[in-house]
C-alpha positions in Angstrom: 87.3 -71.1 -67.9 85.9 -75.0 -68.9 86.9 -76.7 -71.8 85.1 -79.2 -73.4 86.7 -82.5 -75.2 85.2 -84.6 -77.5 85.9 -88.1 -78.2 84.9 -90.3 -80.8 85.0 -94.0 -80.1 84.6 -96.8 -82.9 83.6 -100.0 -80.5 84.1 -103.6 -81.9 81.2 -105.8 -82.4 81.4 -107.3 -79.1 81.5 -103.9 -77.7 79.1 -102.7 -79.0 77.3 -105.4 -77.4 78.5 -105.0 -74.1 77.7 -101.3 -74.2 73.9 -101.7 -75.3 73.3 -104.3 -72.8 74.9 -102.0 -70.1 72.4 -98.7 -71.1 69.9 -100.9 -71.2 70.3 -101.9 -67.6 70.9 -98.3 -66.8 67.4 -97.4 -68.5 65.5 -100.0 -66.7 66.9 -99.2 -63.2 66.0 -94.8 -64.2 62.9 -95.9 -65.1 62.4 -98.4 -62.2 63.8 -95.7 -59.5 60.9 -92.8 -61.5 57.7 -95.4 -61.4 58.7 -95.6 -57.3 59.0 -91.8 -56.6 55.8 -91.4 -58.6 54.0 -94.2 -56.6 55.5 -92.7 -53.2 54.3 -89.3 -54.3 50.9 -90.3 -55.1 50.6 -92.5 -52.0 52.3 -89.7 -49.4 52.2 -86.6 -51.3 56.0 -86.6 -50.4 59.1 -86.5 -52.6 61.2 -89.8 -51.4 64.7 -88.3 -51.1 67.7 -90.7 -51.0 67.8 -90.7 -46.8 64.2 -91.3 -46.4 63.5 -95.6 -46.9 
């Protein structure tokens, strides 16, 4: 059986901050990490997979 919990949190100003700053990071490096599979894919018509460099 899984349970689920649910946490509210009520950050602080500074945060707040810290945690927009750290998903922003996070959304550039997805992003980043997507626009190179795409490019790899169009170049080789090959998925890059996390072994292949």
């Amino acid at each position: 059986m899984l349970k689920a919990y649910k946490y509210r949190i009520y950050p602080n100003q500074q945060q707040a901050l810290a945690f927009e700053q750290h998903f922003g990071c996070v959304r550039f490096v997805y992003n980043w990490a997507l626009a190179l599979q795409k490019r790899y894919y169009a170049m080789f018509g090959k998925s890059l997979s996390r072994t292949r460099i």
